[in-house]
N, C-alpha and C positions, 0 to 999 in steps of 0.2 A: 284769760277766761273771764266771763261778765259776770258781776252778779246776778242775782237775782231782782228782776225789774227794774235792774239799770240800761236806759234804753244805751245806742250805742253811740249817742251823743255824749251823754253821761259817762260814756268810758273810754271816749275818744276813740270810737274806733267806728268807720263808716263801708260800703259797700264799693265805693269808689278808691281806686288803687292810687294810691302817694307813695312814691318814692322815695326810700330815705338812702342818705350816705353813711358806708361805714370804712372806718379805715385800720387795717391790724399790721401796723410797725414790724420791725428787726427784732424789738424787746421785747415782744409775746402782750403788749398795749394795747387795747382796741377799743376805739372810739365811734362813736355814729352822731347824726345829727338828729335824733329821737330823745338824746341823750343819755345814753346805756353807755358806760365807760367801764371795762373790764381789764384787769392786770394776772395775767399767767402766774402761777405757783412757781415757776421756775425763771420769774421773767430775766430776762441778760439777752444779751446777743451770742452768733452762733449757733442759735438750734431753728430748726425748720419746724414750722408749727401749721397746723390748718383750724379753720372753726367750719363746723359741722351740723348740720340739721338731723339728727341720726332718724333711724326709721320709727323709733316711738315719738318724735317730736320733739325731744329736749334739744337744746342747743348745747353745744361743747366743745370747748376748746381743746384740741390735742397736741402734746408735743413728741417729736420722732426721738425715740432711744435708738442712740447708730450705732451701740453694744449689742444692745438685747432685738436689735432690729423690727422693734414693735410701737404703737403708737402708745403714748399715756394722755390719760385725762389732768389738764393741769388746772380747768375750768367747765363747772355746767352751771345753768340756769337754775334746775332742777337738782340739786344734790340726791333729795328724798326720792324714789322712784315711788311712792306712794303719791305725790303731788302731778303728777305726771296722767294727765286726763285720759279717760280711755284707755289706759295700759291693762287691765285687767277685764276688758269688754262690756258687755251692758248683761246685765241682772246679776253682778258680782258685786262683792268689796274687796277694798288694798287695807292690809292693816300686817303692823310689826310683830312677830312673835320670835325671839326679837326680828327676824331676817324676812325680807318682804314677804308676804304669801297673799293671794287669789285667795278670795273665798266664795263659793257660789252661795246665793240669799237660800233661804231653807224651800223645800220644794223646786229647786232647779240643780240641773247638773251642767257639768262640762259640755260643751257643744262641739267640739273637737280635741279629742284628749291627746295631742301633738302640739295644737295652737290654741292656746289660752286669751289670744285675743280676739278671739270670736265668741268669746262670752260664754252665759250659761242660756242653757233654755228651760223652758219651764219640764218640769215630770207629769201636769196634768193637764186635762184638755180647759185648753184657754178659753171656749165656747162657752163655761158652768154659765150653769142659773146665776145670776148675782145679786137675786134678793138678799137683804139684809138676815134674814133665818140661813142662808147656806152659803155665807161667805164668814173668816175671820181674817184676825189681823195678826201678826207677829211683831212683836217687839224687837228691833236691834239695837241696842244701847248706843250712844257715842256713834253711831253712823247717818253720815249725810253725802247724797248724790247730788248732782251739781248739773244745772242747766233742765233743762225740758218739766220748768216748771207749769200745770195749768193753772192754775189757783192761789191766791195769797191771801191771807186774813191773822188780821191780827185779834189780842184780847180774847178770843174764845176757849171754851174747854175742850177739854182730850175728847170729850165724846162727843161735841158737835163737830170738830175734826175730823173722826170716824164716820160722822154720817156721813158728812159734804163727800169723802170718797167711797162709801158704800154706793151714795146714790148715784156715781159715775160711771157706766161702763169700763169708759176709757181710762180710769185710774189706777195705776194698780199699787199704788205707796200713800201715805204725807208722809211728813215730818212735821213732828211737833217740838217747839220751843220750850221748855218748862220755864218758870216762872214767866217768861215775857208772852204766854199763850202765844205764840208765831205759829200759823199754821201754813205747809205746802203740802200740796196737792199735786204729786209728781206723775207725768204722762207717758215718760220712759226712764226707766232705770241705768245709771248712765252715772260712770266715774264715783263707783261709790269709795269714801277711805271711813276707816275707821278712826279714832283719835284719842290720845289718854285724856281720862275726867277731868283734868284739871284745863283743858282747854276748851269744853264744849259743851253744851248742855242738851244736846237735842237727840234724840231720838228716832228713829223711822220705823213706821209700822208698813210689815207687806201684806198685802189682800191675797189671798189664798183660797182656794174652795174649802168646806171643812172636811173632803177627805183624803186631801193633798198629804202624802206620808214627809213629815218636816223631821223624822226621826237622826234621818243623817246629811249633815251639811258638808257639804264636798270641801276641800282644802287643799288646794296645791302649790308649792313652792314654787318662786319664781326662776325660771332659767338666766341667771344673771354671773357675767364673769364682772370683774374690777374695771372694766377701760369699757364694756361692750353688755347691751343690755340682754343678746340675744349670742345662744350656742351659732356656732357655723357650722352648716351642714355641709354635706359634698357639693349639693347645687352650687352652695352658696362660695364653695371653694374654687371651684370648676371657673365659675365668672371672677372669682378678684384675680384669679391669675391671668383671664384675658386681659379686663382691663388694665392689671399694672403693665402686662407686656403694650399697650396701647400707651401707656402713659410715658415708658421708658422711651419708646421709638419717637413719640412727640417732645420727650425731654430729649435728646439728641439732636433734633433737628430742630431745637431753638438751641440750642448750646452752637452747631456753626453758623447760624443768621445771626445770635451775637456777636461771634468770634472776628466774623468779615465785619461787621459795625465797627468793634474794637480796632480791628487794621485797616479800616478806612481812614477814623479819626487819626489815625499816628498818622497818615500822611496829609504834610500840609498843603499840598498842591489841589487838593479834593475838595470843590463847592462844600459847604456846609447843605447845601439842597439836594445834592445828591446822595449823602449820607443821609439823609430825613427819608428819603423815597426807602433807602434799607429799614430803615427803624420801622416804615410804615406795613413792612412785610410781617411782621413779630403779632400784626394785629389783624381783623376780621375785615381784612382792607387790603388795595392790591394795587400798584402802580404798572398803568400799562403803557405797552408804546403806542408810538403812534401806526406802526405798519399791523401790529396784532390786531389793533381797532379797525384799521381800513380796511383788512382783510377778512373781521367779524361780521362787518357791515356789505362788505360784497360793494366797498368803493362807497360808501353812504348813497348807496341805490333807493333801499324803501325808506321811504320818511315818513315819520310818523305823526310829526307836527310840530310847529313852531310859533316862537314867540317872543320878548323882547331879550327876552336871555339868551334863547337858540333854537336850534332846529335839533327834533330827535328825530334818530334813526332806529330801525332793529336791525338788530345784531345776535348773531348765535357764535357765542363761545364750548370750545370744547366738543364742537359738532354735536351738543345737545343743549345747554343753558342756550335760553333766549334772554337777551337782555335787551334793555334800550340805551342808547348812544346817544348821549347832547353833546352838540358841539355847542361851545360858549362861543356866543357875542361879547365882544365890549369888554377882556376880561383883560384889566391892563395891569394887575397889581404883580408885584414884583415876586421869583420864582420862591422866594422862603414866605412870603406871606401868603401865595396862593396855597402852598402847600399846609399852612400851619392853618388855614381857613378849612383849607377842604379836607382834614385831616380829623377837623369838629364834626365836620358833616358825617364822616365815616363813623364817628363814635353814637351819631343817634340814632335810637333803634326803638320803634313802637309799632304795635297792629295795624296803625291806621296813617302812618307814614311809608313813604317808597322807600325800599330799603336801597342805599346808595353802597354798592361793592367795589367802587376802583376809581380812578381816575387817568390822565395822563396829561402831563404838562412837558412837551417838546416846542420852545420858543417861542413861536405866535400861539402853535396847536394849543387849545386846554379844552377835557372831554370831561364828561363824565358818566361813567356805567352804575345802569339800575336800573331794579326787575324789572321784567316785564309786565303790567299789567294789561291783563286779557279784553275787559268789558269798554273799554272806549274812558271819555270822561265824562264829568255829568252832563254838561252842555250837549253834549249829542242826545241822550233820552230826556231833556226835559224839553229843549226847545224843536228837535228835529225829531220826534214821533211821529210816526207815518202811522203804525199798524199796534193793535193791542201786544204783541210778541213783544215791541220795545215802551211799552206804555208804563213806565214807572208806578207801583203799586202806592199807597197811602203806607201799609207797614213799611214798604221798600224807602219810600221819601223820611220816613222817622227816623228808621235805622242809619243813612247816610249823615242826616242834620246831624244824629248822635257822635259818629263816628266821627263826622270830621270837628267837632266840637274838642273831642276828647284828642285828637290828634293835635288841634294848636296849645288845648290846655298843658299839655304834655311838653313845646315846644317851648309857652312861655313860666310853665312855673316848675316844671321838674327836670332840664337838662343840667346838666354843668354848666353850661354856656347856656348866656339870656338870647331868643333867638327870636328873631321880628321875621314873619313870613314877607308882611310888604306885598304878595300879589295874589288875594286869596280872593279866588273866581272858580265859579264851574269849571273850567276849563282845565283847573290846574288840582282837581280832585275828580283824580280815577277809581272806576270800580272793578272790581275783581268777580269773577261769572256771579259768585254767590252775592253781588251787592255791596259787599264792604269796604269801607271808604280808605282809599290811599291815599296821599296826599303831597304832592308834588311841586316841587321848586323851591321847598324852605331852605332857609341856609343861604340863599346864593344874592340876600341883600349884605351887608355888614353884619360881623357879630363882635355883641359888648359883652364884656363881665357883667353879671348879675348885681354888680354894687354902682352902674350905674342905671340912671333912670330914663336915659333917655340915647338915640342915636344920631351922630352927625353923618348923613349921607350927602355924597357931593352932586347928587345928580337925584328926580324924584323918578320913585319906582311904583307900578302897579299900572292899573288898565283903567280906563275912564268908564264910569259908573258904578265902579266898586272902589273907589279911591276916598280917601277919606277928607277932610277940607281942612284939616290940618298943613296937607301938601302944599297946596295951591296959597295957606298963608301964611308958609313959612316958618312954622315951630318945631318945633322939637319934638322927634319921630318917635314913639314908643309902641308897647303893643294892643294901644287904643286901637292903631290903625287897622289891627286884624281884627279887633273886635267888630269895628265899622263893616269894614268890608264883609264880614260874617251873618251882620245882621241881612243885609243886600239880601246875599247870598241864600238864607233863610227862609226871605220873604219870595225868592223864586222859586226854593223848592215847594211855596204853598198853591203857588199862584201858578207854576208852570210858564212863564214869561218873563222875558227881559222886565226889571224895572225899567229901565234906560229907554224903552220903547211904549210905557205905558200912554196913553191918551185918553181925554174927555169925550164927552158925549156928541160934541159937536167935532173930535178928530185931532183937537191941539192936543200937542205934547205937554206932557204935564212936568214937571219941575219934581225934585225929591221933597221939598215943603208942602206942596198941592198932595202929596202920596202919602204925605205923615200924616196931614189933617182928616186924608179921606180914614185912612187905617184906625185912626183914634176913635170919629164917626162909628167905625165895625165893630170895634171893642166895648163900647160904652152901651151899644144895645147890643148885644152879646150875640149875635150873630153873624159867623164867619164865611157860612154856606156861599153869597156873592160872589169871595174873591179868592176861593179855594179853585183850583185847577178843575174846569167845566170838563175834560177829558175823563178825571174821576166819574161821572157820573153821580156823586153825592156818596159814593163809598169811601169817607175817610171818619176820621175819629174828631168828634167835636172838639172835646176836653183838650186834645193836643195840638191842633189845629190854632186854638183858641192862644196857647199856652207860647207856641212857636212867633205867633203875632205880637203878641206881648214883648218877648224877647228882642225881635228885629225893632221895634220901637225903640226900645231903651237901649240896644247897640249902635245907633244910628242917630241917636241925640247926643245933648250935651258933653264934650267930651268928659271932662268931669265926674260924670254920673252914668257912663257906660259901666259896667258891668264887666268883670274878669271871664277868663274861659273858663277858668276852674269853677266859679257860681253857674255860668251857664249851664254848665256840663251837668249840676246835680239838678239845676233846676229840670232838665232834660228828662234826669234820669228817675226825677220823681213823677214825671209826667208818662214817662215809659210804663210805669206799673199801672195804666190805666189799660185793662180788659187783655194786656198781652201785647200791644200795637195792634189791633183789631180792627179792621177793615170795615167800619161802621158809621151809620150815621146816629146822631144821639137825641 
């Protein structure tokens, strides 16, 4: 939780999703790369443990008692269930007497006398006069809510505190500081605790009409067992018995996909690659043949499109999944390295990635299955729109630049494995009916460990005009090159047009230097309206327009001084909160 006027820079915490690693050992040890390092009360090996987000938020470690056949708490985040934000709803307080208890603020009661975290509500009508003659305030000693501050001021007295929220509507609390005069101004009443005097010195007054009855202030004990914050009801019984039986029946049926692992391995006559295709079942990944493939595809009859990697096909599994089917070109690496490649590919998983479900590698054959996505890819609506039905919107072009942004940021700074797309083009970023960007072919250049910086490919990969000049002189491949290619890509989505085909006034093809100079030209007198896509009709968003220019410039220069996908992505994303993506001109 933030403090108060700590923006979320200040507390390290931003609207854009990072992925962190966590890892919880044999010993009850749990470590992440946030740096949160936690040791079980019981730690040893032998005992089976899980860590838990429970339903009020605390985190907790539990360990299984296989006597008493129940789980124990051996670690929380949150010991106090008073610190614990929102556990007692909004216009209450959490305070010890000694054992937790709810208390509703004076003039409110229980909002639902079964479910205590839905707060209190007020006993009088919220509409009052709030002139300063028919409004008072109540004193709460030692209590302070937390977040939904309006107002901050320091140095002032109790009673210019009281006015700043008499004169509020919308206020219906401060807090005041004593001696350091801190004054807040609070907007909603929210996570309030109570605290002994030797650690606090503040106060909150609540705004009240003056004929709000404050005579009795409601107080209800918390429903709290030792391991579980909340009673089980029958509902709530009715479902853990589903799912344990859901869990016993999936615990079973990885206990024989181990078992055949294990008596695979005892025979030495068995590829080590054909034991990896077993191993690969245990996960969200699937090895297929090659007859079940042929025969999903109807003999690779529809094809869907190709490229230097392969040709996709659709295919429908299960006579309802529809998938697509690549058959791989060129795919000479040997049977445990293909597999130990394409085995990475199965582990990555984002919104705005193809999600890859299977593969099959029988000798020459090597395939690979994944969704299908519906809307074509961008190259069909940006450069072959015939009719407004496929005429790409201005919000529609935002959202895509965003999404595929966030998909390589995704590939190059938060997989396990460092992953270099290598062929990032319209073509190779599908959209799904509702617009949102898939992003297709990563993974299937080389992938490095994250410790190193750079990749050796033996052959250059990508498509001419979104390639980056690195290629052509022979340096060391990093994921500059997506960067390049992304800017490309960028400047099409503004423009509606091949770079690669752009031309002069008198007809010459223009060079990507001659396209940098003009674009710098567009920036510098702040006018983008020229080289925005003439099909818009001048319905798009200046500010972002403007912002996206900028961007494709500095990915498309110096290598050096390009820019990560992770900066693009927020620089994106601060440009997104302009009017909504609003279909405007400015």
């Amino acid at each position: 939780w933030t403090r108060d006027f700590m923006s979320i820079f200040d507390f390290g915490r931003t609207n854009y999703n990072s992925s962190r690693i966590g890892v919880l050992d044999n010993t009850g040890h749990f470590t992440s790369s946030d740096g949160l390092n936690i040791i079980a009360s019981d730690s040893g090996l032998g005992i089976n443990r899980r860590l838990t987000i429970d339903q009020d938020g605390n985190l907790k470690l539990y360990s299984l008692n296989k006597v008493e056949k129940s789980w124990i708490v051996t670690w929380e985040a949150m010991p106090q269930l008073c610190d614990i934000h929102g556990l007692c709803g909004t216009n209450s307080i959490c305070e010890y007497s000694p054992d937790p208890r709810c208390s509703c603020l004076p003039g409110y009661e229980m909002a639902d006398q079964e479910n205590w975290i839905k707060g209190c509500q007020p006993m009088f009508r919220t509409n009052y006069s709030q002139v300063a003659e028919q409004v008072m305030f109540v004193e709460m000693r030692q209590v302070k809510f937390y977040g939904f501050v309006m107002g901050f001021n320091t140095s002032i007295s109790l009673e210019d505190c009281e006015k700043l929220c008499s004169e509020k509507h919308s206020c219906l609390a401060f807090s005041y500081g004593i001696g350091e005069g801190s004054c807040y101004t609070e907007i909603q009443l929210f996570s309030g605790k109570k605290t002994p005097s030797t650690t606090m010195i503040h106060s909150t007054y609540v705004k009240l009409p003056k004929t709000a009855n404050i005579s009795d202030v409601k107080q209800y004990d918390l429903i709290c067992k030792p391991n579980s914050v909340y009673e089980m009801h029958q509902d709530d019984k009715r479902w853990f018995y589903y799912y344990t039986s859901i869990a016993i029946f999936g615990g079973l049926e990885l206990f024989f996909i181990t078992t055949a692992c294990l008596f695979l391995r005892s025979k030495q006559n068995i590829p080590k690659s054909v034991i990896d295709g077993y191993e690969l079942m245990t996960e969200h990944f699937k090895k297929f043949s090659y007859r079940e493939l042929k025969a999903a595809t109807g003999n690779f009859r529809e094809e869907l499109g190709r490229g230097g990697s392969g040709v996709v096909y659709r295919g429908v599994l299960d006579k309802k999944r529809v998938v697509a089917v690549k058959r791989l070109a060129n795919a000479t690496e040997a049977e445990e390295e293909f597999q130990a490649e394409i085995s990475i590919i199965g582990r990555i998983n984002h919104v705005n990635l193809v999600r890859t479900w299977g593969f099959c590698s029988e000798g020459k054959d090597k395939l690979l299955v994944y969704d299908y996505v519906e809307n074509e890819s961008l190259d069909k609506h940006l450069f072959e729109s015939i009719g407004e039905k496929r005429l790409l919107r201005w919000s529609q072009r935002f959202t895509i630049a965003l999404g595929t942004a966030r998909g390589l940021a995704y590939l190059h700074h938060e997989c396990l494995e460092w992953v270099v797309h290598c062929d990032v083009k319209p073509e190779n970023i599908l959209l799904t009916q509702d617009f949102e960007v898939k992003i297709a072919d990563f993974g299937l250049a080389k992938l490095s460990k994250r410790d190193f910086s750079c990749l050796q490919l033996s052959h250059m990969r990508g498509t001419v005009g979104y390639m980056a000049p690195e290629w052509a002189l022979n340096l060391p491949i990093n994921t500059k090159v997506d960067v390049f290619s992304y800017g490309i890509v960028l400047l099409e989505i503004v423009m509606g047009a091949r770079i690669s085909s752009q031309t002069s006034a008198e007809g010459e093809k223009l060079d990507l230097a001659q396209i940098v100079e003009a674009l710098k030209q567009v920036v510098a007198c702040g006018d983008v309206t020229r080289i925005v896509d003439a099909k818009l009709h001048g319905q798009f968003n200046h500010l972002q327009a403007m912002e996206m220019v900028k961007i494709s410039l500095s990915c498309i220069g110096e290598r050096t001084k390009r820019p990560t996908m992770d900066e693009i992505t927020k620089a994106l994303m601060a440009c997104g909160d302009e009017d909504k993506y609003a279909d405007c001109t400015e």
